[in-house]
C-alpha positions as CSV (number, residue, x, y, z in Angstrom):
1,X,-2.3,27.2,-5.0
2,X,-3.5,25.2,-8.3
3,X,-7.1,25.7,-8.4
4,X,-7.4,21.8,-10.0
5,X,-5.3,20.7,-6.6
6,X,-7.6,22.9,-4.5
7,X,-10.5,21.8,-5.9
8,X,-9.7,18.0,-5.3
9,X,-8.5,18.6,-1.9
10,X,-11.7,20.7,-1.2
11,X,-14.2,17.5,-2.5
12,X,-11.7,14.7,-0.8
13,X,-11.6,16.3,2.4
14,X,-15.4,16.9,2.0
15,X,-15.8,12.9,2.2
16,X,-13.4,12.7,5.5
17,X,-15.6,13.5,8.5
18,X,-11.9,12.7,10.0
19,X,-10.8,16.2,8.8
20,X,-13.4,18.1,11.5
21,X,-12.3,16.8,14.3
22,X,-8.3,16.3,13.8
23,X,-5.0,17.3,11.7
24,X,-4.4,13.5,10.6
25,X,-0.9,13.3,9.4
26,X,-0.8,9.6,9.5
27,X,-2.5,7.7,6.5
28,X,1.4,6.1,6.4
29,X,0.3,3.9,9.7
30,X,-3.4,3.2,9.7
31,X,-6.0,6.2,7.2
32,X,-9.2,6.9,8.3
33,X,-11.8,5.6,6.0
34,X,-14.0,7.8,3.8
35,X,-17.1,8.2,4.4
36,X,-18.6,6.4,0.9
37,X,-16.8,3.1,3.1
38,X,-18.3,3.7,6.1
39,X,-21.7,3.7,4.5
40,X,-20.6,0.8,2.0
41,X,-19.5,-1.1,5.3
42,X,-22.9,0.4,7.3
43,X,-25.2,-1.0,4.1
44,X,-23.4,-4.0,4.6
45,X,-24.3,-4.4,8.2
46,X,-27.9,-3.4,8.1
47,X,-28.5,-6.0,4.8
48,X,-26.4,-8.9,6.8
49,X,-29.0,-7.8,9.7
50,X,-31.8,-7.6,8.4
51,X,-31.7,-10.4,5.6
52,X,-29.0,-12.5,6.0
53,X,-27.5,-14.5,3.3
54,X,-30.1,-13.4,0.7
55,X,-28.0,-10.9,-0.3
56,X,-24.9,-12.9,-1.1
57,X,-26.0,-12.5,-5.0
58,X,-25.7,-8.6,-4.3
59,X,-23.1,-8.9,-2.2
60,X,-21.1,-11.4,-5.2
61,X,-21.8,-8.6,-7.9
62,X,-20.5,-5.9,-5.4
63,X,-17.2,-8.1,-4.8
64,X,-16.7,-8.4,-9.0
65,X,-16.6,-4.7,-9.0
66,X,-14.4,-4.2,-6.4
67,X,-12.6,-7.1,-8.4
68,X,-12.7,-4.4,-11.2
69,X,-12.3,-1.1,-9.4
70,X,-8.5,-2.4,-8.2
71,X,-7.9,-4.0,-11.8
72,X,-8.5,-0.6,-12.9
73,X,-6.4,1.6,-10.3
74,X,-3.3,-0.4,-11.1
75,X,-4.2,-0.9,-15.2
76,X,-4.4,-4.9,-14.8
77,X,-7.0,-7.0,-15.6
78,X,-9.8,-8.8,-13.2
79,X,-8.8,-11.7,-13.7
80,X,-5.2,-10.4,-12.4
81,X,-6.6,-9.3,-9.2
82,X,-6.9,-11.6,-6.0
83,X,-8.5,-10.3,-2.7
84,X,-6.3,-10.4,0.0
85,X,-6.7,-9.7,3.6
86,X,-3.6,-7.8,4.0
87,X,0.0,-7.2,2.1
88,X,1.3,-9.9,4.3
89,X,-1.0,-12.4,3.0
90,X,0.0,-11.1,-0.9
91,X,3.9,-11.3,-0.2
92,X,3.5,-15.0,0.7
93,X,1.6,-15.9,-2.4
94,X,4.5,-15.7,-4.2
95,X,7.2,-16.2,-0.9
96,X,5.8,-19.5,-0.5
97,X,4.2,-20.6,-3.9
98,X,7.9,-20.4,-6.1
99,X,9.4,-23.2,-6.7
100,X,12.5,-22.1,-4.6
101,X,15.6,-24.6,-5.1
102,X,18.5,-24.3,-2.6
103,X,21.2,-22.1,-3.5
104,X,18.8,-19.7,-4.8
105,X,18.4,-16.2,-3.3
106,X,16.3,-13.2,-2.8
107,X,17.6,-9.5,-3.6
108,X,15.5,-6.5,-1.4
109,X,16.4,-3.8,0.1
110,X,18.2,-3.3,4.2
111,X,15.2,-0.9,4.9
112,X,12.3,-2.2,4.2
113,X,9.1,-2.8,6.2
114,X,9.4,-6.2,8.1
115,X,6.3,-8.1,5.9
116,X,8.5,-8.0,3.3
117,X,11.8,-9.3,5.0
118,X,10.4,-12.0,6.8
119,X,8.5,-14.4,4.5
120,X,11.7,-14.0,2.2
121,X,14.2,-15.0,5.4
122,X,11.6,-17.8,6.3
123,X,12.7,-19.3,3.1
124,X,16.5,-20.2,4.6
125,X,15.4,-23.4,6.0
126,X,15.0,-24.5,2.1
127,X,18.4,-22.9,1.5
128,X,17.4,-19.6,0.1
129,X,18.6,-16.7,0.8
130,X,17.8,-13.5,1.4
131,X,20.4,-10.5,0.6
132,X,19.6,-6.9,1.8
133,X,20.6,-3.9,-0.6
134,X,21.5,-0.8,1.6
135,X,20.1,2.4,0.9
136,X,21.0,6.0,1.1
137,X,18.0,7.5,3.4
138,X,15.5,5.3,1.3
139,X,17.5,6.2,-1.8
140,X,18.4,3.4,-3.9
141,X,21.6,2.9,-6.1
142,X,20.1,0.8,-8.8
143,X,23.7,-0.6,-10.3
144,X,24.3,-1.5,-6.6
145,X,20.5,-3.0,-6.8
146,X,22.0,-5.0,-9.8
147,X,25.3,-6.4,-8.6
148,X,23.4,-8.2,-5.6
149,X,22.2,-10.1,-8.5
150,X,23.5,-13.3,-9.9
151,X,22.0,-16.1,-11.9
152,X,20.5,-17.7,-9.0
153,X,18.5,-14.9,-7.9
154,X,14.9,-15.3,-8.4
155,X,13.2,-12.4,-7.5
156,X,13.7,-9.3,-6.7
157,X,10.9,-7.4,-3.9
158,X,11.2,-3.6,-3.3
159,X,8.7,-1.7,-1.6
160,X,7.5,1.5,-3.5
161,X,7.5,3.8,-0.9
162,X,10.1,3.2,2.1
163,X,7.9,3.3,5.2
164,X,10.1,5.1,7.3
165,X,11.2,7.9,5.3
166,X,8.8,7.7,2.5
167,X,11.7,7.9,-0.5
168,X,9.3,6.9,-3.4
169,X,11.4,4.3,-5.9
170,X,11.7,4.5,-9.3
171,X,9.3,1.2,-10.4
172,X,10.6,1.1,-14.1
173,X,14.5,1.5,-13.2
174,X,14.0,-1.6,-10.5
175,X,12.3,-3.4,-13.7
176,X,14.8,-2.8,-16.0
177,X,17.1,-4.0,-13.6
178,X,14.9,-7.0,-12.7
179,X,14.6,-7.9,-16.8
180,X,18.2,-7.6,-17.2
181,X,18.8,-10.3,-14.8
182,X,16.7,-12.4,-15.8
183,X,14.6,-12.1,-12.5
184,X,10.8,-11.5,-11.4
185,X,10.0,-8.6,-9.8
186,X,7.7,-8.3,-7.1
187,X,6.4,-4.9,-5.2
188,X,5.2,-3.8,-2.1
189,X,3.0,-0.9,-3.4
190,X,1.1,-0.1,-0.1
191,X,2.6,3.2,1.1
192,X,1.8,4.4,-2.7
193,X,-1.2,3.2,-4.3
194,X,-4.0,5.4,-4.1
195,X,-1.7,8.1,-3.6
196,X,0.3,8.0,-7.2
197,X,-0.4,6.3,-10.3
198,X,0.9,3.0,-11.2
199,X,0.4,0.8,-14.3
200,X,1.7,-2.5,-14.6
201,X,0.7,-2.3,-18.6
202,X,3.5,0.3,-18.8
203,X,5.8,-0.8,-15.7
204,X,6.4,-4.9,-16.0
205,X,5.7,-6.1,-12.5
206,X,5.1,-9.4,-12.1
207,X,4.1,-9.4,-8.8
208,X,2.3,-6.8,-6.0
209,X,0.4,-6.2,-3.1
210,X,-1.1,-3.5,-1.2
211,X,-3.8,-3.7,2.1
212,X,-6.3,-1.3,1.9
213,X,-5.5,0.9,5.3
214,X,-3.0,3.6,4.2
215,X,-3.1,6.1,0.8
216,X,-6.6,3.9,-0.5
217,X,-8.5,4.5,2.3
218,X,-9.9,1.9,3.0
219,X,-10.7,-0.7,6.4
220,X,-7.8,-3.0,7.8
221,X,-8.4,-6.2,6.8
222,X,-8.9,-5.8,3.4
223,X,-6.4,-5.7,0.2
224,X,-5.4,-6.6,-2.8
225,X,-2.4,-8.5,-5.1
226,X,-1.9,-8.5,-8.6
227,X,-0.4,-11.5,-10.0
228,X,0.7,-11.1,-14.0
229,X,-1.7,-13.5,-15.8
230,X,1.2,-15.5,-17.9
231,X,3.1,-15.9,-14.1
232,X,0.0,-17.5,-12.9
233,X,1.4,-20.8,-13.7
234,X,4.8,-20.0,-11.4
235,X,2.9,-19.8,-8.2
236,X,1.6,-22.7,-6.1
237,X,-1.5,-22.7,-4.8
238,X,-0.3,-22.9,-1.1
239,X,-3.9,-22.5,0.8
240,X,-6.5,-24.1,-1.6
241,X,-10.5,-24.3,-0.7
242,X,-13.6,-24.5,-1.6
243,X,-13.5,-21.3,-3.8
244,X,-10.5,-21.8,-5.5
245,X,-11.9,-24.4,-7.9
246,X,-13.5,-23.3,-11.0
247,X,-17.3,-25.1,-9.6
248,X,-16.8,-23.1,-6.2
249,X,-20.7,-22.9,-6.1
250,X,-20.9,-27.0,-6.7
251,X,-19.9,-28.3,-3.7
252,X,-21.0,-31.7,-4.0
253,X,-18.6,-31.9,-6.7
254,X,-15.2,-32.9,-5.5
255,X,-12.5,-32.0,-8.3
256,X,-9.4,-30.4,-7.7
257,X,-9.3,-28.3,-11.1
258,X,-8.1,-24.8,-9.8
259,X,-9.4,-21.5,-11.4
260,X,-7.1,-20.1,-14.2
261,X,-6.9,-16.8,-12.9
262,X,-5.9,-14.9,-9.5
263,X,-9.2,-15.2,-7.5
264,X,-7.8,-19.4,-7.4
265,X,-5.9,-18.0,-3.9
266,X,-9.4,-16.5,-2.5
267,X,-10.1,-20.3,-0.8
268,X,-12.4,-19.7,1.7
269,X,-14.7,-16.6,3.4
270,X,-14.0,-12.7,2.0
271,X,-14.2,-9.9,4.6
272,X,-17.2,-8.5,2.4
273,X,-17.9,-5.4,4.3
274,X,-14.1,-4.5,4.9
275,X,-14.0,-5.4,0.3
276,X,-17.0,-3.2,0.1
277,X,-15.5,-0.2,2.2
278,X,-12.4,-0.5,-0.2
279,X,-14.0,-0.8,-3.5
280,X,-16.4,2.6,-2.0
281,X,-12.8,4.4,-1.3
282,X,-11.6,3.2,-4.3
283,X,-14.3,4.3,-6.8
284,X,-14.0,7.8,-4.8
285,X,-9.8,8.2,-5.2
286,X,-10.1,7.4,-9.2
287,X,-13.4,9.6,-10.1
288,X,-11.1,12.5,-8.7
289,X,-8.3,11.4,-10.1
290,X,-4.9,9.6,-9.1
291,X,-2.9,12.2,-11.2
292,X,-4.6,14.6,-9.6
293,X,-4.6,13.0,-6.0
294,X,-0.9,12.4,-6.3
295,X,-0.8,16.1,-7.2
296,X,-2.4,16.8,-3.8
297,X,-0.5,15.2,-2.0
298,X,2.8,16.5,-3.6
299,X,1.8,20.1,-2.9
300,X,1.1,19.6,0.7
301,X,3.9,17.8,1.9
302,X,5.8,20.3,-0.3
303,X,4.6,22.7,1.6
304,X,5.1,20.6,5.1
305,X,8.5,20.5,4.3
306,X,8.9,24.1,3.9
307,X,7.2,24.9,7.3
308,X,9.1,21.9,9.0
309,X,12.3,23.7,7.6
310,X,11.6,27.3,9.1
311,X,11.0,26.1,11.9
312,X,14.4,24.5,13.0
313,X,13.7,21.0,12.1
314,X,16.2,18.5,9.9
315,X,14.3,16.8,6.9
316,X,15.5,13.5,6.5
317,X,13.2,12.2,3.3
318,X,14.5,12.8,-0.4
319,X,12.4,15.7,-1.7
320,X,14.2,15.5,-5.5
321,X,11.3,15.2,-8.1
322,X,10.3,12.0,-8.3
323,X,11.7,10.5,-5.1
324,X,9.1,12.9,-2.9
325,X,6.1,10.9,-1.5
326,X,3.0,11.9,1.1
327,X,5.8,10.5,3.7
328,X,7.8,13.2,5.7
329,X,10.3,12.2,8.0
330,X,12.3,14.6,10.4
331,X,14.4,14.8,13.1
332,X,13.4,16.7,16.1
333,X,16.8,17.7,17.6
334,X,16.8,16.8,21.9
335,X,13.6,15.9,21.9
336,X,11.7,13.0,23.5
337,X,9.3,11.9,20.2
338,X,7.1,9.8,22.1
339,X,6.5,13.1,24.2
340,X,6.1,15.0,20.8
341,X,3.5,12.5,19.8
342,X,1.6,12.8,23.0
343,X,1.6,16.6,23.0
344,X,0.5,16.8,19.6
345,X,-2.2,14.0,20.3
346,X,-3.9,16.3,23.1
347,X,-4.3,19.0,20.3
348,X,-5.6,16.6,18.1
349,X,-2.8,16.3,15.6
350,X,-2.1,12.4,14.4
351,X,1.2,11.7,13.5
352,X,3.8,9.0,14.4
353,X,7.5,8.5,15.5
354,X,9.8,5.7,13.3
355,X,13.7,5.1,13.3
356,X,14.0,8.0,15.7
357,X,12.3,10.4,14.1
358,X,8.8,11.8,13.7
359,X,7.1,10.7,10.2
360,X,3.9,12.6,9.2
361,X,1.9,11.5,6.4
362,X,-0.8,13.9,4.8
363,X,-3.0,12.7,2.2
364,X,-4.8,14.5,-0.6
365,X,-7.3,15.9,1.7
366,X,-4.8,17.7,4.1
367,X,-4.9,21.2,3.8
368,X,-2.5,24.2,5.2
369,X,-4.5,24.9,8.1
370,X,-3.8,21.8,9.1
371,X,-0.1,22.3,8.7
372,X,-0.2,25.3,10.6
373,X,-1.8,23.2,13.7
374,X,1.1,21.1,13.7
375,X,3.6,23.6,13.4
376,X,1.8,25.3,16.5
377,X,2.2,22.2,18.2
378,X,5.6,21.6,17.6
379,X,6.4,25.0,18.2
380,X,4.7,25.3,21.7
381,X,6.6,21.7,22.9
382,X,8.2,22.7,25.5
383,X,10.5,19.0,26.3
């Protein structure tokens, strides 16, 4: 093995206390969180305890580097950044803040994860619609992509990583497709960011979102959305409060003059401790390294799939180049998964079952020890 991939895995895994008590192959569903978030989240705690609102000027110059820490993970600015409480919440920014006109219509893909289906179909009643690009196992045919298009399509919203099978898009093929149509381009980048690199300097996105839970290691509850400063005037504030306004802290003054940046759609309370546990798993991913992280993780699902392969079992995610992800789906022939699951639960393996199949998802940390627990366990199923 690289020594630079060993020697990331070896400090990353040293920050998961998860890693001594279970083979977690599921950072795809819900991660962990690092142990720089639990004490981020813990400081939190004792200071809201202990001294109450005191700390909020602390706490406020804790939130503008997490503010900063995203910003820098996807190469926008602050003042692109919004804090979100979930992808969900990040998809209908821009769902509901368009100015949709009937007739107009939606291109994403048939598979993707249901937050970003329904917000877009919840748009029919307005007359937009919503047309669903099949894929190949996750694999998408971006001249097919293109002829869903016409000129009434307004967007286009991919997710980065398929959830199910973990086929890992090409962002700057969707955005030349998106540019020659004359459409925006929105992405759902939560089954990738903190796992691979994205820049959004170098790759024209208008639009993204991510929660916090999966490949950044962070707390539920707690995300982020990047909204491309010169679209900023596109979107409609939809949920306006108190702290959209640009005197938040005045609130005796009662003017409806909306910030001129992203935090405008942070109207009322934060989840600071879940923001802080981010920004502490943040700050951890990027001194290591995202090319190096991504690196990780390549290797060891590399190496999954190898093992998974000897052993009998059918592969179903596109491993070509740049298509592979941390996501490995594969089908268990005559066997009940939910079974599988449990049997691999009582050794303590973590892993989950989607679209009939069993999907792991090791992160940087995961090492081949682990790999050879599961492979034990699926080995020693007897169905």
């Amino acid at each position: 093995m690289n020594g630079e991939i060993e020697a990331v895995r070896n400090e990353l895994r040293a920050a998961m206390p998860v890693a001594q008590n279970w083979a977690y192959f599921d950072h795809a569903a819900v991660a962990p969180v690092t142990a720089p978030a639990a004490a981020a989240m813990r400081t939190w705690i004792d200071q809201s305890l202990e001294e109450g609102d005191t700390m909020w000027p602390e706490w406020a110059r804790q939130l503008k580097q997490v503010r900063q820490s995203a910003a820098t993970l996807v190469g926008a600015t602050p003042a692109e950044i919004a804090l979100v409480p979930n992808t969900t919440a990040g998809i209908n920014l821009v769902a509901e803040g368009l100015d949709w006109r009937a007739g107009d219509n939606v291109v994403t893909l048939a598979d993707e994860y249901p937050s970003n289906l329904y917000p877009w179909m919840n748009l029919a009643a307005r007359g937009v619609e919503t047309r669903r690009v099949p894929t190949a196992d996750g694999v998408v045919d971006y001249d097919q992509l293109a002829a869903h298009c016409d000129e009434r399509t307004r967007i286009i919203t991919v997710s980065w990583v398929a959830f199910s099978n973990g086929c890992r898009r090409d962002l700057n093929a969707i955005a030349e497709v998106a540019a020659r149509q004359g459409t925006l381009l929105f992405v759902d980048a939560i089954q990738g960011l903190g796992a691979f690199p994205l820049d959004v300097s170098q790759t024209p996105i208008d639009f993204l979102a991510a929660d916090g839970h999966k490949w950044m290691l962070g707390p539920e509850g707690a995300g982020i959305a990047y909204i491309r400063r010169d679209r900023l005037p596109l979107l409609t504030p939809t949920a306006v409060g108190a702290h959209s306004v640009v005197h938040a802290q005045d609130y005796a003054h009662i003017e409806l003059k909306l910030k001129q940046d992203a935090s405008r759609y942070e109207g009322g309370s934060v989840n600071v401790p879940g923001m802080l546990g981010l920004g502490a798993s943040l700050d951890l991913l990027q001194s290591l390294g995202i090319d190096r992280v991504a690196a990780s993780v390549l290797e060891i699902s590399d190496h999954l799939v190898s093992e998974l392969q000897q052993l009998g079992m059918r592969v179903i995610s596109p491993r070509a180049g740049e298509q592979r992800s941390g996501i490995v789906s594969f089908e268990y022939p005559n066997a009940d998964l939910n079974a599988v699951r449990r049997h691999c639960l009582e050794r303590q393996i973590a892993l989950a079952t989607r679209a009939g199949r069993i999907r792991v998802s090791p992160h940087a940390y995961n090492n081949h020890d682990d790999v050879a627990q599961l492979i034990d366990a699926l080995r020693s199923y007897q169905g």
